[in-house]
C-alpha positions in Angstrom: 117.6 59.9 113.0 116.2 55.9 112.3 112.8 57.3 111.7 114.0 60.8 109.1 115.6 58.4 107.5 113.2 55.9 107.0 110.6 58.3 105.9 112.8 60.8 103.5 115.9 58.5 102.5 117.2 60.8 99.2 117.2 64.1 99.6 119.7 66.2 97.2 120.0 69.4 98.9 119.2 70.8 102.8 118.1 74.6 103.5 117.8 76.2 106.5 115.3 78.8 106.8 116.9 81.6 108.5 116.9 81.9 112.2 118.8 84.4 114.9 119.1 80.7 116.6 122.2 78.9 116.4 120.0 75.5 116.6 118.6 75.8 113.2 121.9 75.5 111.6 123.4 73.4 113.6 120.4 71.1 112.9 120.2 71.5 109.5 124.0 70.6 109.1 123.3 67.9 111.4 121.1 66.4 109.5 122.5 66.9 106.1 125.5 65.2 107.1 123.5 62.2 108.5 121.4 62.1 105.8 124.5 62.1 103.0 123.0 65.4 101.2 125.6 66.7 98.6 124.5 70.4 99.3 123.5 72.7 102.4 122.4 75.7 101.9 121.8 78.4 104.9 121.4 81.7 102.7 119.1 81.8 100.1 116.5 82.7 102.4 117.0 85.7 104.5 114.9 87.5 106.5 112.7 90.8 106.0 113.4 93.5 107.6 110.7 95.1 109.6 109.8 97.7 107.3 109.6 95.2 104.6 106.8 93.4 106.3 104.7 96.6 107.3 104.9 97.8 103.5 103.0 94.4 102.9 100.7 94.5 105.9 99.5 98.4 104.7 98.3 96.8 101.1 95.5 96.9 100.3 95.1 93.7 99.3 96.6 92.2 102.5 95.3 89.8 104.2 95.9 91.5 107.8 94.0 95.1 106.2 91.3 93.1 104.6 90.8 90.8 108.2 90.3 94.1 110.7 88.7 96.2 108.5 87.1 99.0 110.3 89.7 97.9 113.0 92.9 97.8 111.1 94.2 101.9 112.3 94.2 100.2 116.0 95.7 96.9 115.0 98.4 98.6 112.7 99.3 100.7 116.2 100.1 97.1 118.3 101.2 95.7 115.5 104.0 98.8 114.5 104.9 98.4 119.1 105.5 94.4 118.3 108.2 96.2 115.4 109.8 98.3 118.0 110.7 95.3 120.1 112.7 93.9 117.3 115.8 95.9 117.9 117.8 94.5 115.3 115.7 95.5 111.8 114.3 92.2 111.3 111.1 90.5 111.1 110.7 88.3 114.2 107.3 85.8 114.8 108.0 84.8 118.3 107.8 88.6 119.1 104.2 89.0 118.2 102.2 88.1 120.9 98.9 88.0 119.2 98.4 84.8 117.6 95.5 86.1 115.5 97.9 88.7 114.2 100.4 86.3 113.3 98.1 84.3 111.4 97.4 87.3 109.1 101.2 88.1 108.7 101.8 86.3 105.4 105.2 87.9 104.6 108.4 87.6 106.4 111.2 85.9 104.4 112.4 86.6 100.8 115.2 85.3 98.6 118.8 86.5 99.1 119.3 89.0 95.9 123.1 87.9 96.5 122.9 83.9 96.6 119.6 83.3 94.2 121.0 82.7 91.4 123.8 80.4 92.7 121.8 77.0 93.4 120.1 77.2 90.2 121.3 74.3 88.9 121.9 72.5 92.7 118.0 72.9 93.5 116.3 72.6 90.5 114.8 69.0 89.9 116.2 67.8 93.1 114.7 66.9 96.0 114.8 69.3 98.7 114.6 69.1 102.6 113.6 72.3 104.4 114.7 72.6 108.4 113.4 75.1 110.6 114.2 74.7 114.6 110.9 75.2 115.6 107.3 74.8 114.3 104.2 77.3 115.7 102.0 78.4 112.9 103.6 76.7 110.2 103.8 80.6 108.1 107.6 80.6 107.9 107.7 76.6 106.7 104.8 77.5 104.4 106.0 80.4 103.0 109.8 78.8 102.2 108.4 76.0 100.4 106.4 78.3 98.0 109.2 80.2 97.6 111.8 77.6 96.7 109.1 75.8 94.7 108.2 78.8 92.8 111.6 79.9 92.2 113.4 76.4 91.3 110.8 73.7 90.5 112.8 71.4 93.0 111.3 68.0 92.4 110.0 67.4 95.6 109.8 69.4 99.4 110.1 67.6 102.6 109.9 69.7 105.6 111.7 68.8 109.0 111.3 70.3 112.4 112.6 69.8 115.5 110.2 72.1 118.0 106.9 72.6 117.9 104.3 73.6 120.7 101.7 71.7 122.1 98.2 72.5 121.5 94.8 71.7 123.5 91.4 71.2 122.4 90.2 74.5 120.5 93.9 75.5 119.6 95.1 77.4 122.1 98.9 76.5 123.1 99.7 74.4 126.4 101.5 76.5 128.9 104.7 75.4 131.2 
């Protein structure tokens, strides 16, 4: 809490990137309370559903299509298997097993049609904090800030994180 606030003392506004977790809203109210912010916000980002993400992995121009190549029939196959594990409709990172794959995901969270024009006015020219619980790739941080900054002009993004994995040499995660 001593350091957050030393590094990011005046943030206007907290959003919580959507999570199935509990802990990322906890957190994010958490620290918005702590930290004095006027406005939380835990739905203006919302998930994509499964078939959402395929319909941008199958372009064309995607990055996962343009990546395999030759390859992609055989990685579209795993990658529709890693769908079927996500029982509930929506798009889920920790459920894709290949890293490489995830990496080439670039897709997976959208405005809410029903809450996006709300903050307008509570986002816009402020500076915002983004929370997510947990930190791997950095995709679903990356992808929230261009959204919000595209979509509001905040004034500034800060990002905070309370998980992230441990790496080694050459990238590959630490196991338990």
């Amino acid at each position: 809490k001593i350091i957050f606030f030393f590094l990011q003392p005046n943030m206007d506004v907290t959003i919580a990137v959507p999570s199935k977790n509990k802990l990322n809203s906890f957190f994010a109210k958490m620290v918005s309370k702590y930290c004095q912010n006027p406005t939380y916000i835990d739905n203006i980002l919302v998930k994509m559903s499964t078939d959402e993400v395929y319909d941008y992995v199958k372009q064309e121009d995607s990055a996962f299509r343009q990546f395999y190549g030759n390859l992609y029939p055989q990685k579209i196959k795993i990658l529709k298997a890693y769908f079927r594990k996500m029982t509930d409709g929506y798009f889920q990172f920790h459920k894709v097993h290949d890293m490489e794959m995830r990496k080439l995901i670039e897709h997976t969270i959208k405005l809410s049609d029903e809450f996006y024009g709300k903050y307008v006015d509570a986002i816009t020219d402020k500076n915002v904090l983004i929370i997510d619980d947990s930190l791997t790739l950095g995709q679903t941080i990356k992808e929230s800030c261009k959204i919000i900054a595209e979509a509001y002009t905040p004034k500034s993004i800060s990002v905070l994180t309370l998980f992230s994995p441990l790496y080694c040499e050459g990238g590959n995660e630490l196991k338990k």
